[in-house]
C-alpha positions as CSV (number, residue, x, y, z in Angstrom):
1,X,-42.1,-15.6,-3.8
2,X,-44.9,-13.7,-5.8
3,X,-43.7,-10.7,-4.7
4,X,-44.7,-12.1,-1.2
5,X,-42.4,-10.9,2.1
6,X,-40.3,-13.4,3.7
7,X,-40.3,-12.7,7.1
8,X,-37.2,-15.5,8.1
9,X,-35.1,-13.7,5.3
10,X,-36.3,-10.8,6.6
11,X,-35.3,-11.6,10.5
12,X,-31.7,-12.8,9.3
13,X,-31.2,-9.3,7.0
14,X,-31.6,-7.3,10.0
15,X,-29.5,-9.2,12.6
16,X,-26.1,-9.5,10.2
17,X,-23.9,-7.5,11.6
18,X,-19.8,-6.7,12.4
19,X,-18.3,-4.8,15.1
20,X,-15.1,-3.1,13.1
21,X,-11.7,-3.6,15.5
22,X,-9.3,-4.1,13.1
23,X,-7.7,-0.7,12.7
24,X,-7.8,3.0,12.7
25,X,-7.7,6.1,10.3
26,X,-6.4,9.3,11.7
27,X,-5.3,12.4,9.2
28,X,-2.2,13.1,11.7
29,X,-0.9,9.2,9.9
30,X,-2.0,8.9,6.6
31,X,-0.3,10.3,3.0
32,X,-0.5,13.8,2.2
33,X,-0.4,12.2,-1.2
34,X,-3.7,10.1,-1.6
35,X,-2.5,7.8,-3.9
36,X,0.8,7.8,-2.0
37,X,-1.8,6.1,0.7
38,X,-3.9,4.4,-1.9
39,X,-0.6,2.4,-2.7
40,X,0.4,1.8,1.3
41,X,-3.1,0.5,1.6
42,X,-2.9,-1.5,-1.4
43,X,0.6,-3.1,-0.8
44,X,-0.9,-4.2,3.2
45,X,-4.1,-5.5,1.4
46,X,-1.6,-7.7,-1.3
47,X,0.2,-9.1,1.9
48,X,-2.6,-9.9,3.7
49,X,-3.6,-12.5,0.9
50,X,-6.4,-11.1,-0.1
51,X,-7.6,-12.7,-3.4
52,X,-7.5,-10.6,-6.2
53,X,-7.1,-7.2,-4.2
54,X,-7.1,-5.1,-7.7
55,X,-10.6,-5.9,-8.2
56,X,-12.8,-2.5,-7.8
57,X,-16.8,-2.0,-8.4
58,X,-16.7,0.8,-11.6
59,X,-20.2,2.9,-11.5
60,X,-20.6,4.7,-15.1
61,X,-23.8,6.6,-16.1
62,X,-25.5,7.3,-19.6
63,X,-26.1,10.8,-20.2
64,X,-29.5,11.4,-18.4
65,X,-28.6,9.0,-15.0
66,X,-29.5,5.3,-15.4
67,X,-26.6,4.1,-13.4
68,X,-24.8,0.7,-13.7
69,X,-22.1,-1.1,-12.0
70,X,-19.7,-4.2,-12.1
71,X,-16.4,-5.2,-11.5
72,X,-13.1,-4.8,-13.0
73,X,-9.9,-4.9,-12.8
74,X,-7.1,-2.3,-11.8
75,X,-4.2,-2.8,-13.9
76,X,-2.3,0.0,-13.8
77,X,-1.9,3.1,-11.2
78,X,0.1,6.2,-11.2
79,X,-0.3,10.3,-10.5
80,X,-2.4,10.6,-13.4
81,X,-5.0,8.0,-12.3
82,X,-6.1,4.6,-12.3
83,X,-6.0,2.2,-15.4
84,X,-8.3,-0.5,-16.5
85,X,-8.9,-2.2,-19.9
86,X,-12.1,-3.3,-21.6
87,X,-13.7,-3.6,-24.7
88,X,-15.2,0.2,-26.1
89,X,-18.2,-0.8,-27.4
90,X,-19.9,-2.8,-24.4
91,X,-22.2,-1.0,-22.1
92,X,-19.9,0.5,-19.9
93,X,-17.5,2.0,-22.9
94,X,-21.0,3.4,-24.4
95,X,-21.5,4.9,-21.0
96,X,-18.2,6.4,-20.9
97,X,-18.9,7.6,-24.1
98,X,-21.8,9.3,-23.2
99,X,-20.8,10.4,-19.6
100,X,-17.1,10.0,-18.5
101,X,-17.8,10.9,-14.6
102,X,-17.5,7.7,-13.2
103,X,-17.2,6.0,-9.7
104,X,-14.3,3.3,-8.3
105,X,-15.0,1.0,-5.1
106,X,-12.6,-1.2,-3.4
107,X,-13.7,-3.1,-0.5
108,X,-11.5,-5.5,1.5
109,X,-14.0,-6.9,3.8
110,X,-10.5,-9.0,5.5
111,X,-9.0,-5.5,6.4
112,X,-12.3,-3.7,7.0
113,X,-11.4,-1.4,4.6
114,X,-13.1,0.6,1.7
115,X,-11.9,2.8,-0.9
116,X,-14.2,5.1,-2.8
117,X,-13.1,7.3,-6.0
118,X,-14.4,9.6,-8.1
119,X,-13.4,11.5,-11.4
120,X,-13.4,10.9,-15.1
121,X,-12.5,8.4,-17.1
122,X,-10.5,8.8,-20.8
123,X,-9.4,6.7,-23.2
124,X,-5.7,5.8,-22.6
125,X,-3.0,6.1,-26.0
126,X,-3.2,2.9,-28.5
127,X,0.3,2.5,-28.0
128,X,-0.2,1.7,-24.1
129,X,-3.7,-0.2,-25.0
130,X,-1.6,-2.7,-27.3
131,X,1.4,-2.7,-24.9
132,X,-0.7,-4.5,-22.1
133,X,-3.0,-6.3,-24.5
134,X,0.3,-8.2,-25.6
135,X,1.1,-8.8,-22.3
136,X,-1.7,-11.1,-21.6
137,X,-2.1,-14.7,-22.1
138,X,-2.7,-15.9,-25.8
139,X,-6.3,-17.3,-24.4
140,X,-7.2,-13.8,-23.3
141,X,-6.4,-12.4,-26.1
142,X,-8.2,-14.7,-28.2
143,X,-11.3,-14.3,-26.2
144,X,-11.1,-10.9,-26.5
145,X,-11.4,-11.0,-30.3
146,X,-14.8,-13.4,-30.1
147,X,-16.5,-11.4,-27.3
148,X,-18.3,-8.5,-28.5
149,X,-19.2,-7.7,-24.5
150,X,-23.0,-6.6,-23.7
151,X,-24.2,-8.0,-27.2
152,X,-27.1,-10.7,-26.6
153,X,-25.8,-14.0,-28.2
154,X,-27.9,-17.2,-29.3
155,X,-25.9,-19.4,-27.0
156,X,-22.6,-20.5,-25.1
157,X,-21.9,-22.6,-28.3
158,X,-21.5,-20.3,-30.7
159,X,-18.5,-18.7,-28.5
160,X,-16.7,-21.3,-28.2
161,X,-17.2,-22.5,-31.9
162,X,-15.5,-18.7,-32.6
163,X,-12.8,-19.3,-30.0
164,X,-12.1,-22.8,-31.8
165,X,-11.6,-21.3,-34.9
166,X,-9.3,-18.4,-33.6
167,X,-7.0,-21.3,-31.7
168,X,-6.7,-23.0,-35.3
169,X,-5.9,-19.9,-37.2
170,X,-3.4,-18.2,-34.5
171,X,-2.2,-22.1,-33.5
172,X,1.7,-21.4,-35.2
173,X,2.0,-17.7,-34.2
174,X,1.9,-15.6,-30.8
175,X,0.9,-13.0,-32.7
176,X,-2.5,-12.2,-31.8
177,X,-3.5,-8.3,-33.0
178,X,-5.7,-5.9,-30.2
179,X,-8.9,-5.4,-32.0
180,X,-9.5,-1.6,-32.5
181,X,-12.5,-1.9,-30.3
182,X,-10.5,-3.0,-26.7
183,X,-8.4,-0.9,-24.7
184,X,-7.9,1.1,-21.6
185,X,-9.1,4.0,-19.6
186,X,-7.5,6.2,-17.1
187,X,-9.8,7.7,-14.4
188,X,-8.3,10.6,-13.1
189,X,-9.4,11.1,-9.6
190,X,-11.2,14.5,-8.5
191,X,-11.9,13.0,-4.8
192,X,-10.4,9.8,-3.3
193,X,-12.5,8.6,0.4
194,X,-10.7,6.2,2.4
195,X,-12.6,4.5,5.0
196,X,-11.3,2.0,7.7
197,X,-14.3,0.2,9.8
198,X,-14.5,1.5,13.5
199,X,-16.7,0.2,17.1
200,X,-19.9,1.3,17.2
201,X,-20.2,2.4,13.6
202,X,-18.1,5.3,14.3
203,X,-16.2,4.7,11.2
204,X,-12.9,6.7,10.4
205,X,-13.5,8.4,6.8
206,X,-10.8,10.5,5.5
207,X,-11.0,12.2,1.9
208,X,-9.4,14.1,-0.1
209,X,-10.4,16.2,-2.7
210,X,-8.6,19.4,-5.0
211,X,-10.0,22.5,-4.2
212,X,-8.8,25.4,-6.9
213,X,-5.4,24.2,-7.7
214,X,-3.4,21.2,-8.3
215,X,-3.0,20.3,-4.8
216,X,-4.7,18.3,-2.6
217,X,-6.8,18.8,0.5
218,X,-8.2,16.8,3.3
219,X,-11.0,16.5,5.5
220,X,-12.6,14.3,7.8
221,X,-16.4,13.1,6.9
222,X,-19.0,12.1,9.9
223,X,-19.9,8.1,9.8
């Protein structure tokens, strides 16, 4: 386009939208426990058939604020926070390196449904790293040892000449070692939003946050 406006793209933008009737949010029915209700939601989302319902939009920011974003996977969730594995040394681990405040999005357009967290991220124990790295297909694992994730590469080829190689040398064992460089994180919530789709944009937003202590506290947020 030449940096030239398209008005028809223009017309459609503006007219998409949905009128949110699936559901409601109210804090006299939800969890006390946010991810007591981060499960509930979870567990209706996974019997809906949603398609991959673990998949979550992780923000991460380098020390002075360029943001980025992409998806991942959860993998693991429990009081202490929410568990996703990757390799350290692409751009997002050298974010976290840098900056370990990071930002977690569900969104299950199905359900009208969104889930915003926010907190900071850490490097889980090797032990638990290696644990769930050996839990995972031999042809993950194997592609986990060519990919050195963000690098710029020559071409597709050049992968799959690696991968080639690593299926010859590994071919009579299971045994497949987790490079040092690939492993999890934990994000440890400091807020969790949950936000179910209303009429009339009048969406329900509940979030909770910790105030001085360990517990929990909740408050309603305007649309």
């Amino acid at each position: 386009m030449n940096g030239q406006e398209n008005p028809e793209l223009e017309m459609s933008l503006a007219c998409l939208r949905e009128n949110y009737t699936r559901g409601e949010l109210d804090e006299s029915s939800v969890d006390p426990n946010p991810i007591a209700q981060f499960e509930r939601w979870f567990r209706e989302a996974q019997e809906s058939g949603l398609k991959e319902p673990n998949a979550m939009t992780l923000a991460t920011s380098t020390a002075d604020g360029r943001p980025s974003a992409r998806i991942v996977l959860l993998k693991h969730l429990s009081a202490d926070g929410f568990v996703f594995y990757t390799n350290y040394e692409s751009r997002k681990g050298r974010e976290l390196a840098e900056n370990p405040q990071v930002a977690l999005v569900f969104y299950w357009a199905e359900l009208e449904r969104q889930i915003r967290v926010e907190g900071g991220a850490r490097t889980i124990s090797r032990k638990e790293s290696e644990e769930y790295f050996d839990s995972r297909p031999k042809g993950s694992r194997l592609g986990a040892l060519v990919s050195r994730q963000s690098a710029a590469v020559p071409g597709r080829k050049l992968l799959e000449d690696e991968l080639r190689s690593l299926e010859i040398q590994f071919r009579d064992t299971d045994d497949v070692p987790c490079p040092e460089f690939w492993g999890g994180y934990s994000v440890t919530p400091a807020s969790i939003e949950f936000w179910q789709g209303r009429p009339n944009r009048l969406h329900d937003r509940i979030r909770y946050f910790r105030g001085n202590g360990p517990e929990w506290r909740l408050e309603r947020l305007s649309p």
